[in-house]
Steps between C-alpha positions, in 0.01 A plus 500: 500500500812533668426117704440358163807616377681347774256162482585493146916525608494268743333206263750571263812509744312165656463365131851566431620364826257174431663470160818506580482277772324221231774562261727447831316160557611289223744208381673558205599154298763517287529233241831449253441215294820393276425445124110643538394648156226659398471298101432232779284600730278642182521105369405350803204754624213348318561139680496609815162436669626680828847509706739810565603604175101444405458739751734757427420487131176626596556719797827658471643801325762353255776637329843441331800576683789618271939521632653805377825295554662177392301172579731178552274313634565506822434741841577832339151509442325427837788762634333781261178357602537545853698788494309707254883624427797344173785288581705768461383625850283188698865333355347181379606483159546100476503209723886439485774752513893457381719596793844661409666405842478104424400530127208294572071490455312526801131511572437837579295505814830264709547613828771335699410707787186265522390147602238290326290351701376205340740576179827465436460844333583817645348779370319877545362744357767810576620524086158634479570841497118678477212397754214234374162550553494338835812714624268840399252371740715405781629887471140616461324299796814365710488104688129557466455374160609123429708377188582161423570307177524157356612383203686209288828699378710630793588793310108572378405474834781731637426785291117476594570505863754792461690622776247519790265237489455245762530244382613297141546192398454243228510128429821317441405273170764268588398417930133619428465691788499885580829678588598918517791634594573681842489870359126488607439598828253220566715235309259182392134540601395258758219427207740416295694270722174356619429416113822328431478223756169462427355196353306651204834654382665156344143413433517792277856430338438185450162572292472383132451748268305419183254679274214629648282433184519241186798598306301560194310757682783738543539787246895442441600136584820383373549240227688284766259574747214386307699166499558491816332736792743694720569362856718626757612447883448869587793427724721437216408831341351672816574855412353463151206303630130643585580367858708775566270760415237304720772499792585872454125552557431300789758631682417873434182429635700323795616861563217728428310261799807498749615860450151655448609669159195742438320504817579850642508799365882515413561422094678121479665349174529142429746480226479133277689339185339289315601287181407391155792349343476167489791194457489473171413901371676645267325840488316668729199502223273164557661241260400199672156327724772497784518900488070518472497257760724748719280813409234269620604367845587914533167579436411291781739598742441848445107432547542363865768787575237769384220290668648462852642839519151679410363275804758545722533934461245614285446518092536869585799508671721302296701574192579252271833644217646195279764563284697321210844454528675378149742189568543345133327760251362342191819228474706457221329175399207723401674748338656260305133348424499874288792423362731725756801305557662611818866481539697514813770751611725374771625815700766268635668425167454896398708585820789273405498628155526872610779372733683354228482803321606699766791316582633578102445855550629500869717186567455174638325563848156473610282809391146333533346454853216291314151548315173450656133615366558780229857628634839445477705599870839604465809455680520832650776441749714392202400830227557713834861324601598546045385851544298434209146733443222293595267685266750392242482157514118552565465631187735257326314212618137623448628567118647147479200380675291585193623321297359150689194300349204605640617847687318734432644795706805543718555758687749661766334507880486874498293500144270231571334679741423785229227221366190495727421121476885438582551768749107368703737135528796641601641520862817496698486141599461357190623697236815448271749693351383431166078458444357335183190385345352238276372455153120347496532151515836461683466384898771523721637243687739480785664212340412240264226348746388791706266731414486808605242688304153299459268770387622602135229702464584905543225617623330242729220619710295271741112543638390671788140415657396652824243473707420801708222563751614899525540684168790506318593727182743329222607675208331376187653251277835335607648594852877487599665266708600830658133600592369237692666555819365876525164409363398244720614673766406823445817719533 
């Protein structure tokens, strides 16, 4: 009795030992494709007779991810994504920030401490404040596991590769080739080099792209369109052309061959951005063939990255998590099809008009730093060297701010962060003295041209499919942008 006991132990330890070991044995894909929604991919899935999407329509657990913090639009999302944490720790609470010291906007992620390589662009990922997925691995399983990601947006791709993967890098749309920046230990890949003097590359720039199908057979062609079929150099508009997708994908395969991504039993991550948006969208909701045509050549590319990877490491041993990342929302030009006119607020113009008013309370000197996204920075050397209660003039302005068309709350720095959607945005780097929000319908602008809120919608949420040969538990219904991180992998 006693040797069955310990037959019956050992199979189990040997069972767990086996399974941990398979779970050990596996590629993880990560997939952020801008603009993907799920109104779309429900549209599209009934004419697709096979491809990636197809596939994962089918096979895939799918959910919708929902941001318990303010969506402009642009990486604040991927950096909850791939956190599993709110700007107001990973730090990522827009794309831009307003620096008091030269009272000027600068992408967030600039690094002059770098060199691009490639790019005239020096950037890294160190105003990340909170780990990404692929940093959690590194901790977990050291220089044995292998992280590298490649995208279209320098900043997308930045915050996928975090702080510790090998590589990064993503293609310049103006020079069409690949570039990084020299934060990465292993700089360009010599795949990626190899790829940009080679002779399918301007072969693949240099590609016409029309419609795939007869105009008229598309669900949502264009009146103009119908006159006249869409036709691009994908050179011209490279980074909103299917050819990028298609040369995102060939080189990622590129790597998972020269770097042996999922062949031993360390965990690997390839980490990929992918697009939608086309030249001419408006919305990231399909309002044109030239948007079905993109979900189509997607479908396709994702279909030969599924394909070859199951080949190359095993169905089993490789997961497959795509996620939406909103770019545009639903557009103003369809909310004004419901009759929803939006109106723009220029944050520049309400900075200047607090200044003006402060300067007939205070005198004629500068009190206003500037404005950028939904704050107002003060001039606290000035209120310091006056002696004059910052709180004060805080509260003075947030009152006076109220007053503005299409504010709908203004608050002092210290108060804001009483409100949870407020205080989950919030964080050192970019906050102002004075925080404020809009009325539905209003979109806020940098200046008169720049826009620097493109999702008007307030509570945007994206879809999540994935693709798991191990078993994975998500909560039912919607799951945070907070969650994935954890869930996927399993801590």
């Amino acid at each position: 009795m006693r040797k069955t006991y310990l037959h019956f132990a050992i199979i189990i330890v040997l069972c767990v030992i086996s399974s941990f070991l398979h779970a050990a044995q596996r590629l993880t894909v990560v997939v952020v494709v801008d603009g993907l929604r799920q109104d779309n991919l429900d549209m599209l899935r009934p004419y697709w007779q096979q491809g990636g999407l197809r596939t994962l329509s089918e096979e895939a657990f799918q959910t919708t991810i929902d941001f318990p913090h303010l969506v402009y639009g642009g990486n604040e999302t991927t950096a909850t994504m791939m956190t599993g944490v709110c700007p107001s720790q990973h730090g990522y609470a827009m794309d831009n920030y307003f620096s008091r010291s030269d009272r000027h906007i600068h992408p967030l992620l600039e690094d002059p401490k770098q060199t691009g390589i490639g790019t005239e662009l020096t950037l890294s990922p160190k105003a990340l404040y909170s780990p990404t997925i692929g940093d959690l691995l590194r901790m977990q399983y050291g220089d044995k596991a292998k992280i590298y990601a490649i995208g279209l947006n320098p900043a997308t791709t930045i915050v996928l590769a975090g702080h510790s993967a090998n590589a990064c890098c993503w293609l310049d749309g103006e020079k069409g080739t690949w570039v990084t920046t020299s934060y990465y230990s292993q700089g360009l890949p010599s795949v990626a080099d190899d790829m940009n003097i080679a002779e399918r590359l301007p072969l693949l720039l240099d590609r016409q792209w029309t419609p795939r199908l007869s105009i008229t057979s598309y669900m949502k062609p264009t009146d103009l369109e119908i006159r006249k079929s869409f036709s691009y150099n994908s050179r011209d508009v490279l980074l909103n052309a299917p050819v990028a997708n298609t040369l995102v994908i060939e080189l990622a395969l590129a790597l998972q061959k020269s770097e042996q991504l999922g062949a031993d039993m360390n965990p690997d991550i390839l980490l990929l951005q992918l697009n939608t948006i086309t030249p001419n969208a408006h919305a990231d909701r399909i309002q044109s063939a030239e948007q079905e045509d993109m979900y189509l050549c997607l479908n396709q590319d994702l279909g030969y990255l599924i394909e070859q990877l199951q080949k190359r490491v095993g169905q089993q041993n490789v997961d497959f998590l795509v996620l939406g990342r909103p770019v545009l929302g639903i557009g103003k030009e369809t909310m004004s099809t419901a009759g929803i006119n939006v109106q723009s607020f220029n944050v520049s113009r309400a900075a200047a008009l607090v200044s003006t008013y402060l300067m007939a309370l205070y005198g004629h000197e500068r009190w206003v730093d500037g404005g950028y996204g939904n704050a107002i920075y003060l001039n606290r050397t000035l209120i310091e060297q006056k002696k004059i209660s910052l709180q004060t003039i805080q509260r003075q302005v947030a009152n006076f701010m109220m007053d503005f068309e299409g504010i709908q709350t203004a608050f002092p720095q210290n108060e804001a962060l009483l409100y949870p959607a407020l205080a989950a945005s919030i964080n050192k780097r970019q906050s102002g003295d004075v925080v404020f929000t809009l009325l539905p319908g209003w979109q806020l602008m940098e200046n008169d041209k720049t826009v620097i809120d493109n999702v008007l919608e307030h509570n945007p949420t994206a879809p999540l499919l994935y693709r798991s040969g191990a078993f994975r538990q998500f909560p039912d219904g919607k799951i945070s942008a907070t969650d994935i991180t954890k869930t996927i992998l399993g801590f």
